[in-house]
C-alpha positions as CSV (number, residue, x, y, z in Angstrom):
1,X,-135.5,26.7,-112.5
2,X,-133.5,24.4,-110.3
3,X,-131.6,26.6,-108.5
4,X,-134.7,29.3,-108.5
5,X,-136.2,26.7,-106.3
6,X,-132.8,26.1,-104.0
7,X,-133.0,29.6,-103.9
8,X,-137.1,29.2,-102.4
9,X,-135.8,26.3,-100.2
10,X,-133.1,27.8,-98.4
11,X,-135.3,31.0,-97.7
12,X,-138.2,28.6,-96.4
13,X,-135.6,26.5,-94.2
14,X,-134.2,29.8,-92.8
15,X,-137.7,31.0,-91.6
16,X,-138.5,28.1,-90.1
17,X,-135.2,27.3,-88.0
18,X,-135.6,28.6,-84.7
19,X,-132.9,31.7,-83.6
20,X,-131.4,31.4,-80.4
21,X,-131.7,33.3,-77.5
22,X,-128.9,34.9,-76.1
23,X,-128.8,36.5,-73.1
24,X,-125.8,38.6,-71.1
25,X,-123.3,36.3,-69.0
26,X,-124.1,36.7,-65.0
27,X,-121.1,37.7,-63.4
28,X,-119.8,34.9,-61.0
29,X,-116.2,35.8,-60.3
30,X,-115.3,39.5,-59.9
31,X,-112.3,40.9,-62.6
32,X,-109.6,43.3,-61.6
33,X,-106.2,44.4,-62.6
34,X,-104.5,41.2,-64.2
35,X,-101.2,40.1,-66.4
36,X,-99.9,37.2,-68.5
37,X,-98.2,36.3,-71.0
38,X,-98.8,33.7,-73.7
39,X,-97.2,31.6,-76.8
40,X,-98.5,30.9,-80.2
41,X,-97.4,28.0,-81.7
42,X,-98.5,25.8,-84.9
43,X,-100.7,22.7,-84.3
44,X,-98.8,20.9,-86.9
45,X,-95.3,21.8,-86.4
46,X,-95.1,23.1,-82.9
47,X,-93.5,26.1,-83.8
48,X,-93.7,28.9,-82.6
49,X,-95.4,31.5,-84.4
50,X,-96.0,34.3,-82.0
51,X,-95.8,35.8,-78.3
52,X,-98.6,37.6,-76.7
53,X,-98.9,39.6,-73.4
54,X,-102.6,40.3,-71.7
55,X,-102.6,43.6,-69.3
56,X,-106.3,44.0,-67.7
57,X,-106.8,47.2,-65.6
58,X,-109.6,48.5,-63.6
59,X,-110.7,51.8,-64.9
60,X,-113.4,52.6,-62.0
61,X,-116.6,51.3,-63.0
62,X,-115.5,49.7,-66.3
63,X,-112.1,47.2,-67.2
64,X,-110.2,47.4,-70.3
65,X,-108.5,44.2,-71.2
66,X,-105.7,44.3,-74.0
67,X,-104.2,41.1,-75.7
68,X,-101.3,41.8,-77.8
69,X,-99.4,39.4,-79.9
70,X,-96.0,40.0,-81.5
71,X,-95.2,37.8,-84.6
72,X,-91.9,35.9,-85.5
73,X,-92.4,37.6,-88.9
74,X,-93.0,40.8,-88.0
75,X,-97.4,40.5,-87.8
76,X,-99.3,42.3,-84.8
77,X,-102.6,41.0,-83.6
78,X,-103.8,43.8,-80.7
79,X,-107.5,43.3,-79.6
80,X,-108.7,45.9,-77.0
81,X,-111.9,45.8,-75.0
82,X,-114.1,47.7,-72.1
83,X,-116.4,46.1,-70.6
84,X,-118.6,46.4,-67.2
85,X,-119.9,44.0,-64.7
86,X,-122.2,45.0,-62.6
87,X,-124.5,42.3,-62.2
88,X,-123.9,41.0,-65.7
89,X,-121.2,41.5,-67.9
90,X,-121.8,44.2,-70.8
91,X,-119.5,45.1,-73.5
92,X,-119.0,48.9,-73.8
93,X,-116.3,49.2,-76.5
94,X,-114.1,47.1,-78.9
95,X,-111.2,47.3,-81.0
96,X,-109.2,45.0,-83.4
97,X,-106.0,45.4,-85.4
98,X,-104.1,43.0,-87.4
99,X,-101.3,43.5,-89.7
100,X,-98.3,41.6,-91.3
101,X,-97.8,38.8,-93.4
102,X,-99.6,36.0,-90.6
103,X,-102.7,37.5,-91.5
104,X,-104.6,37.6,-95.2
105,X,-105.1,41.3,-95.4
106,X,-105.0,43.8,-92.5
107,X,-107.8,44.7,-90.4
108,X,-108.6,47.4,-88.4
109,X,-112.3,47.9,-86.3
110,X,-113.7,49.4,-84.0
111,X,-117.2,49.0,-82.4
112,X,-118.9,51.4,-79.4
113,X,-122.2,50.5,-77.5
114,X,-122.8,54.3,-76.8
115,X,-123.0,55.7,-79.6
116,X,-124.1,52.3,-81.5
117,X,-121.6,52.7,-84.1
118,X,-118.7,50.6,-85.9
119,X,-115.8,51.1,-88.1
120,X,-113.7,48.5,-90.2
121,X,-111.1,48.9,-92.5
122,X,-109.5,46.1,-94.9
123,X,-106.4,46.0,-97.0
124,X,-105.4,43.6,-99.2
125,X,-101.8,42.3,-100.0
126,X,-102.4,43.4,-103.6
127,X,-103.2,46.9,-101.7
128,X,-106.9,47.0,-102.4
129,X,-108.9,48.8,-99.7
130,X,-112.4,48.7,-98.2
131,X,-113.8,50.1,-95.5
132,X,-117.6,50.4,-94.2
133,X,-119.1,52.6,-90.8
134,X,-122.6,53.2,-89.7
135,X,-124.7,52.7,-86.8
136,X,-125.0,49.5,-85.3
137,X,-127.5,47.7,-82.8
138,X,-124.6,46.1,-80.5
139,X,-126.5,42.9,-78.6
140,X,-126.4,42.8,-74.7
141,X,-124.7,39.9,-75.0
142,X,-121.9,40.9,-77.7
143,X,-119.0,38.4,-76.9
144,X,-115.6,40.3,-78.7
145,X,-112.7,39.5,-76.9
146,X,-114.6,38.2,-73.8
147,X,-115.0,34.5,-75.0
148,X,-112.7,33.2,-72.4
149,X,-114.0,35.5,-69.9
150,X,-117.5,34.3,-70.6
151,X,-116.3,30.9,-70.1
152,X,-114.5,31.0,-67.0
153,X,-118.1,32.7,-65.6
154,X,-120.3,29.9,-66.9
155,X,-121.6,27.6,-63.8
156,X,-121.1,24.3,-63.9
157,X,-123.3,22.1,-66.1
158,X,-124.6,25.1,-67.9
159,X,-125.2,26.4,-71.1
160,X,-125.5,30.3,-72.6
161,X,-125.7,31.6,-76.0
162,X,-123.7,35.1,-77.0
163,X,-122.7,36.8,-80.0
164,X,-119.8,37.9,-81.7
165,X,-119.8,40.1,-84.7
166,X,-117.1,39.6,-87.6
167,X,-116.5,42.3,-90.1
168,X,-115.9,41.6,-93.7
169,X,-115.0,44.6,-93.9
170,X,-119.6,44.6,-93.3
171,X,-120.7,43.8,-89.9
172,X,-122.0,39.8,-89.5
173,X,-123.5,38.8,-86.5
174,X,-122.7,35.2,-85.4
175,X,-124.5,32.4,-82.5
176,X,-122.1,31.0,-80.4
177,X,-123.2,28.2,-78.2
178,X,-121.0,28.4,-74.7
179,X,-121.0,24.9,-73.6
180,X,-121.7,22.1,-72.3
181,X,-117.8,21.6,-71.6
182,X,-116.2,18.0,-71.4
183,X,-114.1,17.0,-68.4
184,X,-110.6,16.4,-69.7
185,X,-107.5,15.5,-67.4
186,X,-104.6,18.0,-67.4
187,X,-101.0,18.3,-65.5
188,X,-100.2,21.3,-63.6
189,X,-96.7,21.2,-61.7
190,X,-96.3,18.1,-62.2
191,X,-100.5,17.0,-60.3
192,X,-103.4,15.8,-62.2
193,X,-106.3,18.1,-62.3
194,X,-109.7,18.0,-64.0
195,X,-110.1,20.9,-66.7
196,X,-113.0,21.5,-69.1
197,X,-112.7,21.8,-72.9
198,X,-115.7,23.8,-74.4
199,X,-115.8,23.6,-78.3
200,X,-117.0,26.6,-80.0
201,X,-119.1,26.5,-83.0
202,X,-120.0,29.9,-84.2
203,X,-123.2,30.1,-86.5
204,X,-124.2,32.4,-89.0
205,X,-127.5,33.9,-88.9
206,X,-130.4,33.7,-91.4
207,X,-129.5,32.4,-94.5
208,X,-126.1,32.2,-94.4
209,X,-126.0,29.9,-92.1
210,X,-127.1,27.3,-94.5
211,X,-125.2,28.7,-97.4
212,X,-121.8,28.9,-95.5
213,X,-121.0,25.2,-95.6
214,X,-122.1,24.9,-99.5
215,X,-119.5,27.7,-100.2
216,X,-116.6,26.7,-97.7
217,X,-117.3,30.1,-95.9
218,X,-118.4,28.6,-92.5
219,X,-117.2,29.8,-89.3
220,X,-113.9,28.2,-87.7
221,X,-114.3,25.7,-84.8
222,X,-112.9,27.3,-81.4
223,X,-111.7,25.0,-78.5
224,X,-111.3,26.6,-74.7
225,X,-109.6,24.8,-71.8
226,X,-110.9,26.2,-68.5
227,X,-109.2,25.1,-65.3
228,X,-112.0,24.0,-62.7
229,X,-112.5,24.5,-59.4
230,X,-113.9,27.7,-57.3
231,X,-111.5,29.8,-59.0
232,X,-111.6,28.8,-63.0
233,X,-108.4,30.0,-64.7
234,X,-107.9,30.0,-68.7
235,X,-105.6,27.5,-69.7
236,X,-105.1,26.9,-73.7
237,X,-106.7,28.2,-76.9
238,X,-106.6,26.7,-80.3
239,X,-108.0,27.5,-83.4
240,X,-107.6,29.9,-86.2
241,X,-107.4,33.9,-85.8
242,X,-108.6,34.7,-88.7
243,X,-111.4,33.2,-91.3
244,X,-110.1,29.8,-92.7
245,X,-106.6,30.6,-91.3
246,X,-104.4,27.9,-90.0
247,X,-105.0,26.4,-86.3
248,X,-103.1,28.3,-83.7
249,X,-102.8,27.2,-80.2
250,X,-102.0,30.0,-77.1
251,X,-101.0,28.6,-74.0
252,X,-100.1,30.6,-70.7
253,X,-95.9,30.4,-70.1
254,X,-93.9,32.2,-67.5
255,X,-90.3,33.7,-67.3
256,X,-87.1,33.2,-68.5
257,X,-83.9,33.7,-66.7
258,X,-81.3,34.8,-68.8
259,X,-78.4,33.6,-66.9
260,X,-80.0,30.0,-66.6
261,X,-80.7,29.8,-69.9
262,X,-76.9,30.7,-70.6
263,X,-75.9,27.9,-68.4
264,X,-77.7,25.2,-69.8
265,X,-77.4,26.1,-73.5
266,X,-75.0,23.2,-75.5
């Protein structure tokens, strides 16, 4: 009888909690071609886990953005996402694959705004399989792979709410909150300059929101640093990659010289 009437509870609290509104991110600063390149490390340990390279080209009206990282052990993380901006921006397609031993079993999905449809594919280590495709009603405001994007776009003092959509391997739409940030110092070259560190709190929706922390399922925190200024810039990421993986943080780094690096090695 007792957990009958958690059962009752948790369906009356979920009715009455009030869902979010999400709406599209405006677009403040205009995208083009772009390239970086980035390095994963552990929170704990420093070490480095992982190197990643972003490519962004402009594709007429649309941009597809691709981050890629490369593992130490072998592990490939490659996210891949169209999107448009006119007026707004608008994801139009989306694709995730991650394989290797980094990762808990390997992933591959794929959504499409026109035709609303999805695809994802799971394989264990023990080499079960799963895999789930159907239509799907892709939000306006659908935030795959543009978090930082999204981010760098937000004005000043303000707030938006998105979503992003996880797939175990079935599609699970979650809240995400973008903002307010928190003015934090950091060094560039040596010169102090204010940056802004927005923590990320994804949300499941309905009832599984309020479940998710009973049942240790509930959705990693994500923290953003976003360089201020008239021209925002993304500067570090940390948090996990995967659900209840370890912490990761991605910062930006630049080139190596090979000779120089000969020179000053012991």
């Amino acid at each position: 009888m007792s957990s009958r009437l958690l059962a009752l509870a948790l369906i009356v609290t979920a009715a009455i909690v009030p869902a979010v509104t999400a709406a599209p991110v405006a677009v403040r600063l205009t995208e083009a071609d772009a390239r970086g390149f980035l390095i994963v490390r552990d929170t704990g340990s420093g070490k480095v886990v992982a190197k990643g390279e972003f490519i962004q080209v402009a594709r007429g009206d649309t941009l597809e953005s691709r981050l890629t990282f490369r593992f130490v052990d072998g592990s490939l993380s490659d996210e891949t996402v169209v999107f448009s901006q006119r007026s707004v921006f608008r994801l139009l397609s989306y694709r995730l694959i991650q394989r290797g031993s980094s990762f808990p079993e390997s992933l591959e999905v794929s959504v499409t705004r026109d035709p609303p449809f999805y695809s994802a594919r799971t394989r264990s280590r023990e080499g079960k399989e799963a895999s789930r495709q159907g239509a799907l009603d892709v939000p306006a405001e659908l935030a795959n792979g543009m978090l930082g994007l999204f981010l760098r776009n937000l004005p000043p003092g303000r707030s938006e709410s998105v979503q992003i959509v996880a797939f175990t391997p079935e599609p699970r739409f979650l809240d995400v909150l973008l903002g307010p940030a928190t003015e934090v110092p950091v060094l560039t070259g040596g010169i102090q300059r204010p940056a802004n560190l927005f923590v990320l709190k994804p949300k499941l929706r309905g009832i599984a929101r309020l479940v998710a922390p009973l049942i240790g399922k509930e959705p990693p925190t994500l923290r953003y640093w976003i360089l201020g200024g008239d021209v925002p810039a993304f500067l570090r990421f940390e948090g996990p990659m995967f659900m209840n993986g370890p912490p990761w943080r991605v910062d930006l780094t630049g080139p190596g010289w090979p000779g120089e690096a000969a020179a000053h090695a012991p």
